[in-house]
PyMOL CGO cylinders between C-alpha atoms (Angstrom):
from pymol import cmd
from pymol.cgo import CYLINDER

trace = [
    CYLINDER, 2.63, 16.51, -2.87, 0.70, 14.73, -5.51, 0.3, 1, 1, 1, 1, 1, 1,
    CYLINDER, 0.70, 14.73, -5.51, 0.82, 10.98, -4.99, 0.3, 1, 1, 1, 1, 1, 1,
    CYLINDER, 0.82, 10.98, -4.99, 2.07, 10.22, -8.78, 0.3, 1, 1, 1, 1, 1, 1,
    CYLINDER, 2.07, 10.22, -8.78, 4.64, 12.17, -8.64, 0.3, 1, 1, 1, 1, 1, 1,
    CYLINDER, 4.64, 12.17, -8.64, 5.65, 11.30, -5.32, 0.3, 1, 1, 1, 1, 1, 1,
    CYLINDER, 5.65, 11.30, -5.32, 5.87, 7.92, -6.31, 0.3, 1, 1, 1, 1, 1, 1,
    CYLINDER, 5.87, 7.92, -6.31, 7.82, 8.54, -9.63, 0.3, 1, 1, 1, 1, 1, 1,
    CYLINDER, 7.82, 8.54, -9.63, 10.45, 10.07, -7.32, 0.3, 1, 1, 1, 1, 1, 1,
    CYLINDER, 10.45, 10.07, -7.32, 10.35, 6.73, -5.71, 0.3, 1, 1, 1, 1, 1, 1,
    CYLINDER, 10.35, 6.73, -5.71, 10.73, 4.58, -8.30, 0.3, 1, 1, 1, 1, 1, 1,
    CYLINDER, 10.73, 4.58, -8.30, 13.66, 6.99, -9.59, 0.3, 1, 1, 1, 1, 1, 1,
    CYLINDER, 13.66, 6.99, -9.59, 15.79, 6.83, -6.73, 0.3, 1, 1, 1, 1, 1, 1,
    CYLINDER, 15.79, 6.83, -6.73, 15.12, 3.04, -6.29, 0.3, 1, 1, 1, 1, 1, 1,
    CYLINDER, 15.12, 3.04, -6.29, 16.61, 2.67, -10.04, 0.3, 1, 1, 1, 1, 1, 1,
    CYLINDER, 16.61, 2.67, -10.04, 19.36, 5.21, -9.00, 0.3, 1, 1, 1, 1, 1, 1,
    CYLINDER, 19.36, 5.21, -9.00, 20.01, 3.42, -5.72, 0.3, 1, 1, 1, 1, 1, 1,
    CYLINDER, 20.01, 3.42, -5.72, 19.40, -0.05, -6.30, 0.3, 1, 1, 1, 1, 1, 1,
    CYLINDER, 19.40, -0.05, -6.30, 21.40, -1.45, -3.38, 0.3, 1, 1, 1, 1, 1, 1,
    CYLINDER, 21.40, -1.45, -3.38, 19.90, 0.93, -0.70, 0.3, 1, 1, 1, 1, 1, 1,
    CYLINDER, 19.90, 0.93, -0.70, 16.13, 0.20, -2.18, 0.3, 1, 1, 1, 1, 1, 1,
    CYLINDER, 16.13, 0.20, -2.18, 16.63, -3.30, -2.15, 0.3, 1, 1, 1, 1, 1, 1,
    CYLINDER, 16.63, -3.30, -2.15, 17.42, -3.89, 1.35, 0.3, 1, 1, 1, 1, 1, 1,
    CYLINDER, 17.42, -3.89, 1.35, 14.16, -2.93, 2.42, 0.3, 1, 1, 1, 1, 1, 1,
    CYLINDER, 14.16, -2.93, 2.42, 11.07, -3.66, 0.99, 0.3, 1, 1, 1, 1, 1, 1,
    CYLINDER, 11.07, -3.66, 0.99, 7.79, -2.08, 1.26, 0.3, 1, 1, 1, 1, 1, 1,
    CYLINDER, 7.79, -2.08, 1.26, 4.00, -3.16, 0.53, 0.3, 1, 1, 1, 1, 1, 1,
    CYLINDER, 4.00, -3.16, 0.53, 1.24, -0.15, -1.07, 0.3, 1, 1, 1, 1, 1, 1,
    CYLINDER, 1.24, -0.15, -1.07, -2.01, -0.72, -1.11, 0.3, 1, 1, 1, 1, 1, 1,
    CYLINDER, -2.01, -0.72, -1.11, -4.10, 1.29, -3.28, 0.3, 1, 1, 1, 1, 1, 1,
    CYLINDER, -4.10, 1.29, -3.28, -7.95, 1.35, -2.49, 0.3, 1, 1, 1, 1, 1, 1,
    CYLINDER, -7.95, 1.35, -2.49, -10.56, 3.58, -4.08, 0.3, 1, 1, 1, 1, 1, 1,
    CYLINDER, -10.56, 3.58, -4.08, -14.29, 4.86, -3.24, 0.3, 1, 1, 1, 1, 1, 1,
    CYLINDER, -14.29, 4.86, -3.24, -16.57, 1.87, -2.10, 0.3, 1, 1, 1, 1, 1, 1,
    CYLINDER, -16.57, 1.87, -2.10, -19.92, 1.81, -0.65, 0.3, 1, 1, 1, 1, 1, 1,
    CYLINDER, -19.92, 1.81, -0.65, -19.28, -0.44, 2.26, 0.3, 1, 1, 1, 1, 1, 1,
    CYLINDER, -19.28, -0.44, 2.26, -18.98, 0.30, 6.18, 0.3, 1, 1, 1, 1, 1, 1,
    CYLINDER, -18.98, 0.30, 6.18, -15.42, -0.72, 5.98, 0.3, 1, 1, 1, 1, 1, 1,
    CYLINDER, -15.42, -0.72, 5.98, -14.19, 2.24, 3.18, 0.3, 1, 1, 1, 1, 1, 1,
    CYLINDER, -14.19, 2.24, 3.18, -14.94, 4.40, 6.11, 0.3, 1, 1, 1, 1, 1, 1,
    CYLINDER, -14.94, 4.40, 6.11, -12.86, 2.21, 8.68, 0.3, 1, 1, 1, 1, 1, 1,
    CYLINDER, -12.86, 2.21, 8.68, -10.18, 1.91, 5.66, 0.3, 1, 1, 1, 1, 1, 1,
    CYLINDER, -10.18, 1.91, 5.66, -9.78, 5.55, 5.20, 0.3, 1, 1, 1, 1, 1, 1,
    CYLINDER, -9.78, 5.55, 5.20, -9.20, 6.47, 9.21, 0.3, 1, 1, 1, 1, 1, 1,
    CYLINDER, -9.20, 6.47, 9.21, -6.25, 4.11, 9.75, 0.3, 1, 1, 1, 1, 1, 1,
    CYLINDER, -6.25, 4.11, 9.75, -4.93, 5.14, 6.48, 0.3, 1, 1, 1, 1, 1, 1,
    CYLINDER, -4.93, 5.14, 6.48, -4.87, 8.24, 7.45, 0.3, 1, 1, 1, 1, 1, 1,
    CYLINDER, -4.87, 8.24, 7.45, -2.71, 7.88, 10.80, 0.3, 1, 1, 1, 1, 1, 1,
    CYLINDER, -2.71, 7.88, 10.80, -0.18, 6.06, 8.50, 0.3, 1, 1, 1, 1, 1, 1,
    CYLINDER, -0.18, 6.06, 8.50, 3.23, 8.67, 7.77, 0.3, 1, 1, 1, 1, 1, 1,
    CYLINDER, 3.23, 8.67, 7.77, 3.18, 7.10, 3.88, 0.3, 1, 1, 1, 1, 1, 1,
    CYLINDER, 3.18, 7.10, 3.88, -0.09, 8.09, 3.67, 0.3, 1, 1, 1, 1, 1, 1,
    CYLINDER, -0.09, 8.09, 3.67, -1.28, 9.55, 0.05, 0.3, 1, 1, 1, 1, 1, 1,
    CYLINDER, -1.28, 9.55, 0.05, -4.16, 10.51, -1.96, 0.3, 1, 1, 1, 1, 1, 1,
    CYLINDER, -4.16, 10.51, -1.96, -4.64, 11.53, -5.41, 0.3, 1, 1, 1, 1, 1, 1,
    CYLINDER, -4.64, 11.53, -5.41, -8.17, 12.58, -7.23, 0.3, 1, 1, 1, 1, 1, 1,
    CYLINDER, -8.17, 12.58, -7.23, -11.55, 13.59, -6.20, 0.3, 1, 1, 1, 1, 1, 1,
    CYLINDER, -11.55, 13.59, -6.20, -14.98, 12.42, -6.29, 0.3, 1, 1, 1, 1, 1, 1,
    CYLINDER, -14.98, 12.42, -6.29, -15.42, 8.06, -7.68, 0.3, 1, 1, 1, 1, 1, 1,
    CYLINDER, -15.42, 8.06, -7.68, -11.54, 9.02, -8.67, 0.3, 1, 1, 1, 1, 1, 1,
    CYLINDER, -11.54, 9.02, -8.67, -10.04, 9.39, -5.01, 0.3, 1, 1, 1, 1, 1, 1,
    CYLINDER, -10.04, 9.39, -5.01, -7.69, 6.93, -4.87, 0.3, 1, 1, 1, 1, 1, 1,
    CYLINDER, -7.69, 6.93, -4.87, -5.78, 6.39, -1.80, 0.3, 1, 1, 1, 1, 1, 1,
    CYLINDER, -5.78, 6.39, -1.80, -2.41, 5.06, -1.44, 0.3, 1, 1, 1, 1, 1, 1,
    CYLINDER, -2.41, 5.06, -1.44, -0.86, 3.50, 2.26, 0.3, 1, 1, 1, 1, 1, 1,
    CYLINDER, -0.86, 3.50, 2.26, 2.46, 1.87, 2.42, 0.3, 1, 1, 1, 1, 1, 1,
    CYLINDER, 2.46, 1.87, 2.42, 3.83, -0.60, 4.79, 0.3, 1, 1, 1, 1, 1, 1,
    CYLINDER, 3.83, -0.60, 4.79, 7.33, -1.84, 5.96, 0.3, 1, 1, 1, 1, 1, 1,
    CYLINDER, 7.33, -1.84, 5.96, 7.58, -5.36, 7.59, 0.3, 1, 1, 1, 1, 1, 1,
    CYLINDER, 7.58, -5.36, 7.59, 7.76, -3.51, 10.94, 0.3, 1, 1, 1, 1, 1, 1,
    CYLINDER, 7.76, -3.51, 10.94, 4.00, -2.51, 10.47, 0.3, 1, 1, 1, 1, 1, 1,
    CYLINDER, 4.00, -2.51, 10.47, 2.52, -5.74, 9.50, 0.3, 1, 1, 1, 1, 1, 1,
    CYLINDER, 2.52, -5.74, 9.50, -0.29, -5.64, 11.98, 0.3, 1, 1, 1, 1, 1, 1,
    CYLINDER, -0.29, -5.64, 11.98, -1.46, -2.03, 10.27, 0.3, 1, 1, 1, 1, 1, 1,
    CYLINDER, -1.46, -2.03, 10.27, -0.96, -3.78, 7.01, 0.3, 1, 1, 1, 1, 1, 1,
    CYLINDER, -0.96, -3.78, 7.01, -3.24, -7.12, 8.40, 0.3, 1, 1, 1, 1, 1, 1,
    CYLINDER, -3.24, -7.12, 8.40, -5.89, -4.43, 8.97, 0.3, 1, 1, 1, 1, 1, 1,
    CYLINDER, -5.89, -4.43, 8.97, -6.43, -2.45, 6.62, 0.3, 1, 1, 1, 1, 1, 1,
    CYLINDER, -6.43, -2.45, 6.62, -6.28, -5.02, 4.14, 0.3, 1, 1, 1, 1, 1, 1,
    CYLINDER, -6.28, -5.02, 4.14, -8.53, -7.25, 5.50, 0.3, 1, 1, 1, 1, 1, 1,
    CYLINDER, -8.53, -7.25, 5.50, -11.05, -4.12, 4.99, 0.3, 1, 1, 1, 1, 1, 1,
    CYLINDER, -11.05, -4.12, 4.99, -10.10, -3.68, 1.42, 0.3, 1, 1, 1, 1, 1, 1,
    CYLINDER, -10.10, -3.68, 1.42, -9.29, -7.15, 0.08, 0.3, 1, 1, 1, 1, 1, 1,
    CYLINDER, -9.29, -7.15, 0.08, -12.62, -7.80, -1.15, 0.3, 1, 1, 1, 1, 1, 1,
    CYLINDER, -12.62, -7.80, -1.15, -12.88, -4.67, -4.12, 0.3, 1, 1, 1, 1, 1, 1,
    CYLINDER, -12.88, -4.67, -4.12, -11.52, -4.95, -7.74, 0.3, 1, 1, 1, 1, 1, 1,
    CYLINDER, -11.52, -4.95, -7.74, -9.94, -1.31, -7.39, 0.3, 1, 1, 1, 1, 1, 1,
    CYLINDER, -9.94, -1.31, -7.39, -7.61, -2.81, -4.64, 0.3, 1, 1, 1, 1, 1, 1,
    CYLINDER, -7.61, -2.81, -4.64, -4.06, -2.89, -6.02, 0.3, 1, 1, 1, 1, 1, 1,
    CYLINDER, -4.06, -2.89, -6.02, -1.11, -3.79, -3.66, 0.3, 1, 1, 1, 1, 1, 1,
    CYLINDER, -1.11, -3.79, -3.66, 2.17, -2.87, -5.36, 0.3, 1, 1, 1, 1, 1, 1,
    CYLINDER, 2.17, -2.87, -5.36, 5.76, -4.36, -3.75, 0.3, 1, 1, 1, 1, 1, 1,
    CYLINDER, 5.76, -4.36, -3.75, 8.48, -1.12, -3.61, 0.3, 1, 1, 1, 1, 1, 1,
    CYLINDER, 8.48, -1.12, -3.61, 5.91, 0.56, -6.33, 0.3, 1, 1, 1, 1, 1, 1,
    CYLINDER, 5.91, 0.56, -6.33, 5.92, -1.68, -8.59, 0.3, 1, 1, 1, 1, 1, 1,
    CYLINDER, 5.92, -1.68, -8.59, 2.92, -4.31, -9.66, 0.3, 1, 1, 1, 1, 1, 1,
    CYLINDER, 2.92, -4.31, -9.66, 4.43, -7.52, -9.19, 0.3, 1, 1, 1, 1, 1, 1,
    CYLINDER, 4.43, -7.52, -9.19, 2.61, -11.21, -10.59, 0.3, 1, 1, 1, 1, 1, 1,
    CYLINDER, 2.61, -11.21, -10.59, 1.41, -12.98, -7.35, 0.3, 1, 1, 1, 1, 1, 1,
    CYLINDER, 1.41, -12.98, -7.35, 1.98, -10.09, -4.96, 0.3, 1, 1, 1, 1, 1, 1,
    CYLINDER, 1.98, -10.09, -4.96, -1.40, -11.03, -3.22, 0.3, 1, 1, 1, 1, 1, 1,
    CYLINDER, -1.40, -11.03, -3.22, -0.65, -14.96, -3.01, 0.3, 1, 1, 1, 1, 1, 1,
    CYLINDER, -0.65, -14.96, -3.01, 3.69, -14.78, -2.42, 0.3, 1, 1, 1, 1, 1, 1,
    CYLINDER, 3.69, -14.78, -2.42, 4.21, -11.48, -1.07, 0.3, 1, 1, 1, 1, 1, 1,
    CYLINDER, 4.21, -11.48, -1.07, 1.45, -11.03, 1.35, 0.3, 1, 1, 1, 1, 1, 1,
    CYLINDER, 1.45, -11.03, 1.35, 1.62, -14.46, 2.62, 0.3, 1, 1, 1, 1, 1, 1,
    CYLINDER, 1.62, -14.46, 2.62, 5.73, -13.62, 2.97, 0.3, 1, 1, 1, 1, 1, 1,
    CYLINDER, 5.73, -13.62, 2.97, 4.36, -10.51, 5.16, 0.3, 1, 1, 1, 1, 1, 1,
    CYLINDER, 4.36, -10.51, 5.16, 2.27, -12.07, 7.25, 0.3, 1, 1, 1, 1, 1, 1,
    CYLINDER, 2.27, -12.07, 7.25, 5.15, -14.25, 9.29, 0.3, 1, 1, 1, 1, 1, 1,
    CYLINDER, 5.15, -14.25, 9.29, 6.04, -10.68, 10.30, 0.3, 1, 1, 1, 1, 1, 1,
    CYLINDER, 6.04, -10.68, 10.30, 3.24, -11.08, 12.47, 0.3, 1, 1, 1, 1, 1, 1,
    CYLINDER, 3.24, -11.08, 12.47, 4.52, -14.57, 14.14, 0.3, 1, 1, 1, 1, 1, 1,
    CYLINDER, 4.52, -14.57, 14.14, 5.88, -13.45, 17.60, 0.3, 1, 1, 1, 1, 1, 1,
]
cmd.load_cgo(trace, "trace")
C-alpha cells in the first residue's frame, strides 16, 4: 500500500476514533536519500520494523518507520543515524507537531530508563 494513503487512513480513523487513538501514541520518522554510511544502516533496521513504509523512487524515496513507546531502543537507533539531515521529519500519531524533536523525543527517551 502506498505510504500516503496509508497514512490518510490513519489520520481518518484517529479523527473517527479519537478516544482509542489517543491512548496510545506513536513517533514516525521520515528520512530520505543521503550520501552517508549511516542511510545504509538507517534503511536495514527500518526495514525489520512491521510499520515500515516507503513511498517514491530515485532522490524522492522517502521512507517512513513508526515507533510505539514499547520500541524506544529501535527508535534511539535509528534516529541517532538520521538526526543530523534536513529531510528528517518525525511526526507524533501523523501529525507534525511544534517541538516534537525537543518535548516529544526527550518524553520518549525515559522509555528507555529501566
Amino acid at each position: 500500500m502506498d505510504a500516503r494513503k496509508k497514512i490518510q487512513e490513519e489520520k481518518l480513523h484517529n479523527i473517527l476514533n479519537p478516544k482509542n487513538s489517543n491512548r496510545d501514541f506513536k513517533i514516525t520518522i521520515r528520512f530520505q536519500k543521503h550520501f552517508s554510511k549511516n542511510y545504509e544502516k538507517a534503511v536495514g533496521l527500518a526495514t525489520q520494523n512491521k510499520y515500515f513504509l516507503e513511498e517514491g523512487a530515485g532522490d524522492f524515496h522517502k521512507i517512513y518507520v513508526s515507533f510505539y513507546p514499547e520500541n524506544v531502543e529501535e527508535l534511539y537507533e535509528i534516529f541517532e543515524l538520521v538526526k543530523e539531515h534536513e529531510t528528517t521529519k518525525i511526526y507524533l500519531n501523523n501529525k507534525l507537531i511544534p517541538y516534537i524533536q525537543d518535548l516529544w523525543l526527550f518524553l520518549m527517551w525515559f522509555y528507555r530508563i529501566k
